[in-house]
C-alpha positions in Angstrom: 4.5 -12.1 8.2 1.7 -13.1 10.7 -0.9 -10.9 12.0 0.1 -9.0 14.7 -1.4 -7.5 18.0 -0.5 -4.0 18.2 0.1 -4.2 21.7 -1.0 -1.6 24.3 -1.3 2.1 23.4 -1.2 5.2 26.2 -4.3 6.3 27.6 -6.1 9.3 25.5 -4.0 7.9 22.0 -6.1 7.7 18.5 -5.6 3.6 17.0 -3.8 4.3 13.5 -3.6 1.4 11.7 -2.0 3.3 8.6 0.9 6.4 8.3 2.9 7.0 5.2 5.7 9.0 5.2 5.6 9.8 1.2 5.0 13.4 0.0 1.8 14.8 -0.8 2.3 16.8 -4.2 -0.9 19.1 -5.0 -2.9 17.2 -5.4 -1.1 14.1 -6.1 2.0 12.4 -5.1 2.8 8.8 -3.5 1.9 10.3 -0.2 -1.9 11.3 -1.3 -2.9 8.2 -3.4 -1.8 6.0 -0.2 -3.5 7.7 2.2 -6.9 7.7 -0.1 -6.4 4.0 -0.5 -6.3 3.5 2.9 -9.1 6.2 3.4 -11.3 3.7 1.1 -10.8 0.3 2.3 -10.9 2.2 6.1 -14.7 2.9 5.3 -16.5 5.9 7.3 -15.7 3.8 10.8 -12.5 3.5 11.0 -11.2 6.8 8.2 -9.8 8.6 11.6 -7.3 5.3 11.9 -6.0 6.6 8.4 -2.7 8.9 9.2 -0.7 11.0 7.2 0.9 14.8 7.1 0.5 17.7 4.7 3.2 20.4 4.4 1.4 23.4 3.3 3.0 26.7 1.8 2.3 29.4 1.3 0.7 28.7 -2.0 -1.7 26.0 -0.8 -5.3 26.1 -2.3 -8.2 26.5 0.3 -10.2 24.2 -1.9 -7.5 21.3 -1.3 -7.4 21.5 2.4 -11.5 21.4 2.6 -11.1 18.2 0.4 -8.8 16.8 2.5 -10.8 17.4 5.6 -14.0 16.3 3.9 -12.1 12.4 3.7 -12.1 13.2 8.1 -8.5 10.9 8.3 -6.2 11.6 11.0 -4.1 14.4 8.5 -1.5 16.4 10.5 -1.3 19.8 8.5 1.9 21.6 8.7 1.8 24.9 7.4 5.7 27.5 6.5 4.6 30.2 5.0 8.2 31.0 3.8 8.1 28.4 1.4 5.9 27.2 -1.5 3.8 23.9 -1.5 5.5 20.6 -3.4 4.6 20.2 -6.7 5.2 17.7 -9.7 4.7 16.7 -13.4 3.6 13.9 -13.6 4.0 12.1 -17.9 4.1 8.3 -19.6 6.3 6.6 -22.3 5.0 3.3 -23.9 3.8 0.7 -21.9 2.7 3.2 -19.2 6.3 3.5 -18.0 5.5 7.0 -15.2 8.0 9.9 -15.9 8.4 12.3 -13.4 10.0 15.5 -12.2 9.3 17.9 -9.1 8.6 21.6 -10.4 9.1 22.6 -6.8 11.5 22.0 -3.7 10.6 19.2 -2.0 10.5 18.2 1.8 10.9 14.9 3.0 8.8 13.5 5.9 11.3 11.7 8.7 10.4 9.5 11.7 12.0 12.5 13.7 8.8 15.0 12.7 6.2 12.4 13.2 3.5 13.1 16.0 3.6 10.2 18.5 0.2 8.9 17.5 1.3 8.8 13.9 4.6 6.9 15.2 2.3 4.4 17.0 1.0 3.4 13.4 0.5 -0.5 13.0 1.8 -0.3 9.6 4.0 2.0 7.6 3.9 3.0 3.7 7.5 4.4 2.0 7.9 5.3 -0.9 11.5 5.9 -1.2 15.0 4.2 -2.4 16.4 1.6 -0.2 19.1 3.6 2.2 16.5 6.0 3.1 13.7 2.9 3.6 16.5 1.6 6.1 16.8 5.2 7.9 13.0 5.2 8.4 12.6 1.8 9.6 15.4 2.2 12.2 14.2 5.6 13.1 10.5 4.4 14.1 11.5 1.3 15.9 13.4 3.9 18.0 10.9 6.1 18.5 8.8 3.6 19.3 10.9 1.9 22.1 11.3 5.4 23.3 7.5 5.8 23.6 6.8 2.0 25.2 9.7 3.3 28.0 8.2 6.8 28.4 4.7 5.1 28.8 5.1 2.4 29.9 3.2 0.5 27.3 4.2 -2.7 25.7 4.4 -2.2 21.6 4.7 -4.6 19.0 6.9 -4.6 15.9 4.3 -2.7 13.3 4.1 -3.9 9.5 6.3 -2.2 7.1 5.7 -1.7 3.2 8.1 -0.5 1.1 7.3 0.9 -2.0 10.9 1.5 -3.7 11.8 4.8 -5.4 11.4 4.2 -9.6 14.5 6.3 -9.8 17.0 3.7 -7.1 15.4 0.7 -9.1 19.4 -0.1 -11.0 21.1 -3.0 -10.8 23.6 -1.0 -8.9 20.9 -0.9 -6.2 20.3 -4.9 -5.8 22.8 -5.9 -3.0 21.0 -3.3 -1.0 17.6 -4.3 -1.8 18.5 -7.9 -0.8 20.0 -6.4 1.9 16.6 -3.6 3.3 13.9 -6.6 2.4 14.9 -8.6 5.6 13.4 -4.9 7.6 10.2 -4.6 6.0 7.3 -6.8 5.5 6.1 -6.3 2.1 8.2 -4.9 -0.5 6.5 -3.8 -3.8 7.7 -2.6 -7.1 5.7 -2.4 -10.0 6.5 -4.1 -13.2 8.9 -1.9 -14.7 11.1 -1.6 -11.9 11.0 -5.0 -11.2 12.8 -5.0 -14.4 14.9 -2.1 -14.3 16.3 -3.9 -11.0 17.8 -6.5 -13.8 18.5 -4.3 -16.4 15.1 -5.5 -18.3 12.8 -3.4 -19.8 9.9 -4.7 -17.8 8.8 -7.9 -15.9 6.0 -10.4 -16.9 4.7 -13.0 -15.0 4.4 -15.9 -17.8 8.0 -15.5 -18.5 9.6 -18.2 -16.1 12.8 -16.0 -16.0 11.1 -13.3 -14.8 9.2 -15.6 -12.0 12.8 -17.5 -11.2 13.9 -14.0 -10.1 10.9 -13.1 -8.1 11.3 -16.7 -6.2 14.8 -16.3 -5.6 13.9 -12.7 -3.7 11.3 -14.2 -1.7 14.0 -17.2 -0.9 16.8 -14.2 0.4 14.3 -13.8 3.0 11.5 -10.6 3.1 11.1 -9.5 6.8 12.8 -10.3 10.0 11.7 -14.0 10.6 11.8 -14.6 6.5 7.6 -14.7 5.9 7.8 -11.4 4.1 5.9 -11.3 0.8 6.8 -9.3 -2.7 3.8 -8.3 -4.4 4.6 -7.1 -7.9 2.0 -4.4 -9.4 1.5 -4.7 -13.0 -1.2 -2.2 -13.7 -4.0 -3.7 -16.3 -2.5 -7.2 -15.6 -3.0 -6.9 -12.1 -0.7 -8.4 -9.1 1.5 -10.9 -8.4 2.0 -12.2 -5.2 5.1 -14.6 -4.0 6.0 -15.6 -0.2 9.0 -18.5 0.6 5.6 -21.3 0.3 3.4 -19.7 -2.9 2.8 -17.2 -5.4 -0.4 -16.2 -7.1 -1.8 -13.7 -9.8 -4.9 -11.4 -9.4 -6.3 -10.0 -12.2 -6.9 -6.2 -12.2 -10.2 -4.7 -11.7 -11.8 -4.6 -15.7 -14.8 -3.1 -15.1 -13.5 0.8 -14.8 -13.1 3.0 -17.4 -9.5 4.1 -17.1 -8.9 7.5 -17.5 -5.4 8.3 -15.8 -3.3 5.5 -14.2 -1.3 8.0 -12.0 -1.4 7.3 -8.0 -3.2 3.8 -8.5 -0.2 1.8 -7.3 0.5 3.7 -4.2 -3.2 3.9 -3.3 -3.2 -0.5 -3.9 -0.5 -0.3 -1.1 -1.8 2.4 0.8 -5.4 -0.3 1.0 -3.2 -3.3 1.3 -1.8 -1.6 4.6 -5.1 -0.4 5.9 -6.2 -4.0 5.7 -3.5 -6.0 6.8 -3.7 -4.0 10.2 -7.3 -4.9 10.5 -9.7 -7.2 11.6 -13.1 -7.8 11.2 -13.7 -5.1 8.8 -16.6 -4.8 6.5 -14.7 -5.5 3.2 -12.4 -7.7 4.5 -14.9 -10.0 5.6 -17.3 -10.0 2.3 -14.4 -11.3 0.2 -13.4 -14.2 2.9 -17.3 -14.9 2.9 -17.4 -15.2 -0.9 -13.7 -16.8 -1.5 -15.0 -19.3 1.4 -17.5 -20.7 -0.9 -15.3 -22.2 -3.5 -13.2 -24.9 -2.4 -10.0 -23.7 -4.6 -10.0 -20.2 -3.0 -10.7 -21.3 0.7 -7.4 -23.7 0.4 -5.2 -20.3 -1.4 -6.9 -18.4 1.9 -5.7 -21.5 4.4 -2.5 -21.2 2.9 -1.8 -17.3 2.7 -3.3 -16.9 6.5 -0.2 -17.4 7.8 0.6 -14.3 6.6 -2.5 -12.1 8.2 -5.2 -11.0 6.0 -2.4 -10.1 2.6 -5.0 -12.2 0.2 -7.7 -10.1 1.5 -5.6 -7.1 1.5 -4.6 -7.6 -1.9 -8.5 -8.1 -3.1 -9.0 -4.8 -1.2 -6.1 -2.8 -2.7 -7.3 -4.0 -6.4 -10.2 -2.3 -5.7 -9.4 0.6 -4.2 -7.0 1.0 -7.4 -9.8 0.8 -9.5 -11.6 3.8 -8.0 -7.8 5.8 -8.7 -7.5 5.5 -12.3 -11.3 6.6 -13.1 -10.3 10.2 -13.3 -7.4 12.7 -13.0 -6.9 13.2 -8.9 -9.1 11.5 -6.8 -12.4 10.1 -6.7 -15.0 11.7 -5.0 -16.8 10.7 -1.4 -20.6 11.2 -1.4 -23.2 9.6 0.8 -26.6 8.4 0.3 -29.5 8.7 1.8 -29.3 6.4 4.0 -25.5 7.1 4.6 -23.7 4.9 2.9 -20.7 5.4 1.8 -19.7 6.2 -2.2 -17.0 6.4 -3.9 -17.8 7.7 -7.5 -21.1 6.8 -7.1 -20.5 3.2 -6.1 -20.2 1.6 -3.1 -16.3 0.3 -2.3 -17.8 -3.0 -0.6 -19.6 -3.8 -3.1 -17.2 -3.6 -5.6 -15.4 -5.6 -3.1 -18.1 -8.4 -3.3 -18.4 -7.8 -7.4 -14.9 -8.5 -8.2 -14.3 -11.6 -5.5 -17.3 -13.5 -7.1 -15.6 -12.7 -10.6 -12.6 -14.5 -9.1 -14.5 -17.5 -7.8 -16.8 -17.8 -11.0 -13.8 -17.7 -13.3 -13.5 -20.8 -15.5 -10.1 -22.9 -14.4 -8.1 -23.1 -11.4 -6.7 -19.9 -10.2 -3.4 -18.6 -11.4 -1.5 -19.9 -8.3 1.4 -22.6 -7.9 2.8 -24.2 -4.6 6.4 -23.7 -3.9 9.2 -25.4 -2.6 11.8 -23.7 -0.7 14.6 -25.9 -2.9 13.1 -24.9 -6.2 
């Protein structure tokens, strides 16, 4: 998975780097928490590159929508006032295991209702179970080569993360998991499903079973030219990242007080997409500028950069995660005087800078091993 040019957009079209077709769920749902993870490693500068849709009812709180407008992302609101607004329960077993059920009827986003500036996205979040992952890939690479011909514009292949459904995560399900990888770029399933995938109760990362079956996805082949990378979430205990070449562990972010763990994986991924479409961005650069100083973490960088900016993506997404779980819902934007940007009071590059220095100064080599594709 390289970096990618984006290619040449129509004259008069907005640059979105991000779109997720998940659900926003008042307010909630995978479809919020990614789009407010790409809304903070986005920054002021670039939050209008941040896309993603509302479907309002009937029922939907004022209050919600001047939030919403208050983050000033590229949100397409789409209001039926014959039906009421999605909503869920959200609850947790041991071992933070999510339980979930919708109190409402839902409605699915598909490629087919996405504005053509949204479809023009240089990455896509889904959160979804593997058939329907398929159906939106397919669907957007059509629109899309219906757009380049209608324009005349060249477009490049955008970046696709899939997120799968907790639900689809069965054994049943792995031959077509092996099978929707090869379409996406990054696939990402958090501990538990990892396990439920193997009929496990979760996954851990010092248990060399666990890591044999993460190396023999990545060896199946993630993405269309095989460079695809599975990034395991594990909540408290961070992420794991494998590709075909490497894997490596990240600690999570220790330094917030965790009040409510709910949306902080799909805002990690809704970050990890907002950076691996950009370039010389603000946070992106302060951790390359710190990890650049220690010789361990400038050889993990020379080795991942064949795969765009995912180590710096995944620094980013840690991050942003951390501002998620500091409260039930969202955190909340403020400026200062100056007009710098806050979230929760604290500035998101700084917390950037904070937590890459705590990965440089800790004692030991970093939590990485080379692989071999025979292994």
């Amino acid at each position: 998975m390289a970096a990618r040019d984006p290619g040449t957009l129509p004259d008069g079209f907005r640059q979105i780097d991000f779109c997720t077709l998940a659900m926003f769920i008042i307010v909630g749902g995978a479809g919020s928490f990614a789009a407010i993870g790409a809304r903070i490693a986005a920054g002021k500068d670039h939050s209008r590159s941040v896309g993603w849709i509302v479907d309002m009812g009937y029922d939907f709180p004022e209050h919600v929508r001047s939030l919403i407008a208050s983050w000033e992302t590229h949100c397409v609101f789409r209001e039926d006032m014959n039906r009421q607004t999605t909503k869920g329960w959200n609850g947790y077993e041991a071992n933070e295991k999510r339980v979930f059920k919708y109190l409402t009827p839902k409605i699915q986003i598909v490629p087919e209702t996405l504005t053509e500036e949204l479809v023009l996205s240089n990455t896509f979040h889904m959160s979804c179970s593997a058939d329907r992952c398929y159906n939106i890939v397919q669907g957007i690479l059509k629109r899309r080569h219906e757009l380049s011909e209608k324009y005349k514009v060249t477009l490049r292949r955008p970046i696709f993360v899939w997120e799968p459904f907790p639900d689809s995560c069965r054994p049943e399900e792995l031959p077509r998991f092996y099978e929707v990888i090869r379409h996406v770029d990054v696939v990402s399933p958090n501990d538990h499903e990892m396990g439920s995938y193997f009929s496990n109760e979760s996954w851990g990362f010092d248990n060399p079973r666990d890591q044999e079956i993460c190396r023999s996805i990545v060896r199946s082949g993630i993405g269309i030219d095989g460079k695809g990378v599975l990034v395991v979430r594990a909540g408290r205990d961070g992420c794991y990242a494998f590709s075909q070449d490497d894997q490596l562990a990240l600690p999570a972010f220790l330094d917030s007080k965790a009040v409510d763990p709910t949306g902080a994986g799909n805002s990690f991924l809704g970050a990890l997409c907002q950076v691996l479409a950009g370039s010389n961005r603000t946070p992106i650069d302060a951790a390359r500028e710190i990890m650049d100083q220690s010789g361990d973490w400038k050889e993990i960088c020379t080795a991942w950069d064949d795969r765009g900016n995912i180590l710096a993506g995944l620094i980013c997404a840690t991050v942003a995660a951390s501002y998620i779980i500091e409260q039930v819902g969202v955190p909340v934007l403020s400026f200062s005087p100056q007009g710098e940007e806050f979230w929760n009071g604290t500035s998101y590059v700084e917390r950037v800078r904070q937590y890459t220095k705590h990965l440089v100064d800790r004692k030991g080599t970093p939590k990485r091993q080379k692989l071999g594709m025979d292994q």
